[in-house]
Each structure stands twice: as C-alpha cells, then as structure tokens.
KOLLUM-642794 format. One record per residue (C-alpha): x, y, z; residue number from 0; residue in three letters. Coordinates in steps of 0.5 Angstrom, whole numbers, plus 500, padded with zeros to 3 digits. Each point is the difference from the previous one (the first is absolute). Example, Ala and Ser with C-alpha at 12.3 -4.5 7.8 and 13.67 -1.06 7.14 Angstrom:
2
[rec [525 491 516] 0 'ALA'],
[rec [502 507 498] 1 'SER'],
END
This chain:
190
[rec [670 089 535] 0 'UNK'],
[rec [500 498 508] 1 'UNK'],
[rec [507 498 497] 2 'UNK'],
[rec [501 507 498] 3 'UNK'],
[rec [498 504 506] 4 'UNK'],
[rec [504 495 504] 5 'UNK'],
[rec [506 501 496] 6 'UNK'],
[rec [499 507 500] 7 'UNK'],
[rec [499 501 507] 8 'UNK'],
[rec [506 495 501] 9 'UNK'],
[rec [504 504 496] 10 'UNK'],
[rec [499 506 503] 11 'UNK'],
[rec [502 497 507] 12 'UNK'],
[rec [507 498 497] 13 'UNK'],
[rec [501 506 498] 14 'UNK'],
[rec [500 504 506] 15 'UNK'],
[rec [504 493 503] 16 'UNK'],
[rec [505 503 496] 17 'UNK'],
[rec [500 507 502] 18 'UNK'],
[rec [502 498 507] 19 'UNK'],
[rec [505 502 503] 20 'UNK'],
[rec [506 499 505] 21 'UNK'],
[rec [501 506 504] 22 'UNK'],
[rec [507 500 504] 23 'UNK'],
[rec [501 505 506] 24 'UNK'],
[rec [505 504 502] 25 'UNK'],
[rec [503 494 504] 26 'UNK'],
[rec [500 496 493] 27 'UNK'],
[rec [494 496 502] 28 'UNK'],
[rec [493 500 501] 29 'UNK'],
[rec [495 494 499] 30 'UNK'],
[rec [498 500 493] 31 'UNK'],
[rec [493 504 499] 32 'UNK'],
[rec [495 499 494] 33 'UNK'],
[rec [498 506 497] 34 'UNK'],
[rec [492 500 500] 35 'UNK'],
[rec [499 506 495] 36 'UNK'],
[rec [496 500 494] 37 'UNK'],
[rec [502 501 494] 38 'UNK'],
[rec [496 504 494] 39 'UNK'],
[rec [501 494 496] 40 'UNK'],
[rec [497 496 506] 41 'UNK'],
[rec [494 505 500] 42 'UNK'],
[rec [499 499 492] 43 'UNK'],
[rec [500 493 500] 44 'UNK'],
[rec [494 499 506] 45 'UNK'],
[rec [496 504 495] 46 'UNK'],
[rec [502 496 494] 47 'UNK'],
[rec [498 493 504] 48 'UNK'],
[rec [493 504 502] 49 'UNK'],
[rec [498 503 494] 50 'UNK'],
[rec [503 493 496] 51 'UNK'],
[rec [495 495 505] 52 'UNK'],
[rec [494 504 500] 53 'UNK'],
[rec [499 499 493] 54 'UNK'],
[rec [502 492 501] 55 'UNK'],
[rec [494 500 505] 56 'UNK'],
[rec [495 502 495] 57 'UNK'],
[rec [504 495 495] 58 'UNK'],
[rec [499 494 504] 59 'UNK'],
[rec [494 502 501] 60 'UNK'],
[rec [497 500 493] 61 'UNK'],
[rec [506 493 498] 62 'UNK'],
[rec [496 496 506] 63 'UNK'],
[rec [507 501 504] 64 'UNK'],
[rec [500 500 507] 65 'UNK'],
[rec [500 508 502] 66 'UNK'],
[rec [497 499 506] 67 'UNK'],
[rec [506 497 503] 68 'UNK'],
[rec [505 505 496] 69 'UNK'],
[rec [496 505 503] 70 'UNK'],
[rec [502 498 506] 71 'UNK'],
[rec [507 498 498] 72 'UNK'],
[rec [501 507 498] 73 'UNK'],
[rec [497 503 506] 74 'UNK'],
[rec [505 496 505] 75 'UNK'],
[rec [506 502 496] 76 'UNK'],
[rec [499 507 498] 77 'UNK'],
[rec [496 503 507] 78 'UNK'],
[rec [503 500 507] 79 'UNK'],
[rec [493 496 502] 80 'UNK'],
[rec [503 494 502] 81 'UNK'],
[rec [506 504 504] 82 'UNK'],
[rec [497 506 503] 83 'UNK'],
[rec [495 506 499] 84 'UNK'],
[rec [497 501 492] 85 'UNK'],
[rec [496 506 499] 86 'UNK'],
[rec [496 499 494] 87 'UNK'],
[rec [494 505 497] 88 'UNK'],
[rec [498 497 493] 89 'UNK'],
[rec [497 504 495] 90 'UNK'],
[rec [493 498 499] 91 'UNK'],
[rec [499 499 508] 92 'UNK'],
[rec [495 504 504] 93 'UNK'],
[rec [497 501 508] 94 'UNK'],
[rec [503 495 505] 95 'UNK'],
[rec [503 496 495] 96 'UNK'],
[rec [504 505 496] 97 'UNK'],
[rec [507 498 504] 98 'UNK'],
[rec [502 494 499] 99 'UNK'],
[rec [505 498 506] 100 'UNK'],
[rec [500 492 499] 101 'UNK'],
[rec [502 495 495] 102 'UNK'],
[rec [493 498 500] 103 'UNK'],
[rec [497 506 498] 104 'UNK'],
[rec [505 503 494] 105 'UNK'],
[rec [499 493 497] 106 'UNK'],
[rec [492 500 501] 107 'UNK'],
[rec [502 507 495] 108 'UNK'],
[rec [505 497 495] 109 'UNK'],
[rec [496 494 499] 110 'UNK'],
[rec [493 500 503] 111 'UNK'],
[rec [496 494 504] 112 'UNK'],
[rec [501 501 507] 113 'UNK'],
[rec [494 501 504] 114 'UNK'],
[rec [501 505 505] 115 'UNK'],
[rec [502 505 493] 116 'UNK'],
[rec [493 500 496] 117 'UNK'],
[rec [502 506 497] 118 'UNK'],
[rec [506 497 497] 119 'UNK'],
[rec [500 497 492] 120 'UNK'],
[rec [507 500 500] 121 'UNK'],
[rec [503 506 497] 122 'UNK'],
[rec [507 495 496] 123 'UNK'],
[rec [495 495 497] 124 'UNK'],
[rec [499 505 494] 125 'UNK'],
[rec [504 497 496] 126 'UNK'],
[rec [505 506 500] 127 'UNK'],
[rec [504 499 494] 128 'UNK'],
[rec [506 505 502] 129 'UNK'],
[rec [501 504 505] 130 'UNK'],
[rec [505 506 503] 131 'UNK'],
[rec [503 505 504] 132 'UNK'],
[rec [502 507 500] 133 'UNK'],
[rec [504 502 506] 134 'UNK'],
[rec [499 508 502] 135 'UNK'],
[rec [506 498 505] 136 'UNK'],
[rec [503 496 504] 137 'UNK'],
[rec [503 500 508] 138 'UNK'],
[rec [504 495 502] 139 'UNK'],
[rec [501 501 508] 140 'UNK'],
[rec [505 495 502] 141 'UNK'],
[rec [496 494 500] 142 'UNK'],
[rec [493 503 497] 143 'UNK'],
[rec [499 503 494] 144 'UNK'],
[rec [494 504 498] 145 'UNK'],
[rec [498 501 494] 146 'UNK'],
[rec [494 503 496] 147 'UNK'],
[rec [497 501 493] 148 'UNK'],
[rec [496 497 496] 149 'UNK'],
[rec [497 493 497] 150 'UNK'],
[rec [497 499 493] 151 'UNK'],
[rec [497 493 499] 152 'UNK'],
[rec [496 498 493] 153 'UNK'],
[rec [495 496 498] 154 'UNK'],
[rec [499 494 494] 155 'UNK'],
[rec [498 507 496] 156 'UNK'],
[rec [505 504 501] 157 'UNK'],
[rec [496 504 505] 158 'UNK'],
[rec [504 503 506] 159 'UNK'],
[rec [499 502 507] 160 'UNK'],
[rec [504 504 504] 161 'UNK'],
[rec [501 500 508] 162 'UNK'],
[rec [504 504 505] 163 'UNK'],
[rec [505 495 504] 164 'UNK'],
[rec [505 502 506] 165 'UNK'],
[rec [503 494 502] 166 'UNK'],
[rec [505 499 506] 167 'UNK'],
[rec [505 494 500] 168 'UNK'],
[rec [504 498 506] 169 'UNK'],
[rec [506 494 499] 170 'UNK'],
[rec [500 496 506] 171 'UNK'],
[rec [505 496 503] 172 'UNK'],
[rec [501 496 495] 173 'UNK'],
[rec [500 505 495] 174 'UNK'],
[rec [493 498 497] 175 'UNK'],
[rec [498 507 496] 176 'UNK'],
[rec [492 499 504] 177 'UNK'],
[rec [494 505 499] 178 'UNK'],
[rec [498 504 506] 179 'UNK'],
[rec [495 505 498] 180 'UNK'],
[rec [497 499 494] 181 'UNK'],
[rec [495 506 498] 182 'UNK'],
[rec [496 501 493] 183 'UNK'],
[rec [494 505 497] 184 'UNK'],
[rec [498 502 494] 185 'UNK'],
[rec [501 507 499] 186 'UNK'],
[rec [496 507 502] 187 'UNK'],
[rec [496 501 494] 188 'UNK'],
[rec [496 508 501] 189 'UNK'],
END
C-alpha cells in the first residue's frame, strides 16, 4: 500500500510536470517558467491517497504490519510538516492538544504511543475497512487548493462514522501536492 500511496503521489507530480508551460514574450523569448497551479485532478487524487492510507493503517495494524512507520511515512509525503507550517485539528481532540501543528502530534492522533499525547488511542488503528470523500466544493487558488466536504469511514460491521473535513493543499516547489491545514469535526447534532 506504501508503494500505492507513493505511486499515487508520484504521479500527481508527473502530471503537473506536464501541465508546465514555456511562456515567449513580446521579444520572443523569456526564460522558461514552471506553472505551480494545481489542478482539480491533483486535488481528488491527494484525497484519494489519504482516505486510501488511513484504512491501510488500520490493515497493517491488525496483519501485524508495520504501521507506525507507514504513519510516518504518510505523514512525511502527504502534509507540509517536513517543509513548512501544518495546521491540524483532528477530530477526537480536545483542550491544549486540539491542534496538532508537529508531526509528532498528528502521529500520536492516527497511531497512538507517544507519551506526551496520553489521551491518544490512535484514531487510524480502527480497522477502518473503507473510507471516502464527499467534496461540498473545491478552490484552487494558484498553488493552494481549499476544499471542504465530507469523509465517511466504515468499520468490519459496516458501521459508518462521518466527519466534517476542510483541508488546504500547498504544491511547493518541487511540485509535491503537500497538506497545510487539516480540520475535521463530527457534525452538530441539536
């Protein structure tokens, strides 16, 4: 599944490799510029990548894989934290350790075991049989995409939890689609 999630991301780099473009002055020339948009397909494809490895999360967990270190992995591919700022407000968080803005913390969230998160059981351990997204809409602002919506997960009895999620992508400079802010809530029940 690693292989997947790295194929996936890899791909998603080819293709705005792709959607480059040369742009000729009135003269002629012009140095040659990289287009850093990003594209709707970009977009839906990080989603895909991050719904695909939460549920393998809970799979190596109960296969006797190595999840912790697909957690980590994940973590270090698909959110800015090893190149920048990362907002993060899981779900099942709460008092000073609602925002989780170091790797360390979104990791003690999806996987547990890290002392200075107590309260964290490691909400990706469940073993998370499917999991998806509903887009209520989607910005892309240049080399930012905002999008906001729904994710649905489902547990081994068909059991569904789902979750209010805004997430911001940033493609940096090497033209990786990374996470920079990552919100999630369970809806208001009056």
């Amino acid at each position: 599944m690693l292989f997947f999630f790295v194929s996936t991301l890899l791909l998603v780099s080819l293709n705005s490799c792709e959607s480059s473009t040369n742009s000729n002055s009135a003269e002629g020339y012009e140095a040659a510029q990289t287009v850093t948009e990003i594209t709707h397909d970009e977009v839906i494809a990080a989603q895909q990548a991050w719904v695909d490895a939460l549920v393998e999360i809970g799979r190596l967990n109960t296969t006797g894989g190595d999840y912790r270190a697909f957690a980590a992995e994940v973590l270090s591919t698909a959110y800015n934290y090893e190149h920048g700022e990362v907002f993060f407000k899981p779900t099942l968080t709460h008092g000073d350790q609602t925002f989780r803005n170091t790797k360390t913390g979104a990791l003690a969230y999806f996987v547990g075991g890290v002392d200075a998160y107590p309260d964290d059981k490691g909400f990706a351990l469940n073993p998370w049989k499917s999991a998806r997204f509903e887009n209520s809409g989607v910005q892309i602002h240049g080399n930012v995409a905002i999008t906001m919506g729904n994710v649905f997960v489902s547990d081994a009895d068909g059991n569904e939890v789902m979750v209010d999620k805004t997430w911001a992508f940033k493609k940096g400079d090497d033209d990786q689609l990374r996470i920079i802010l990552h919100h999630s809530s369970l809806p208001f029940t009056p």
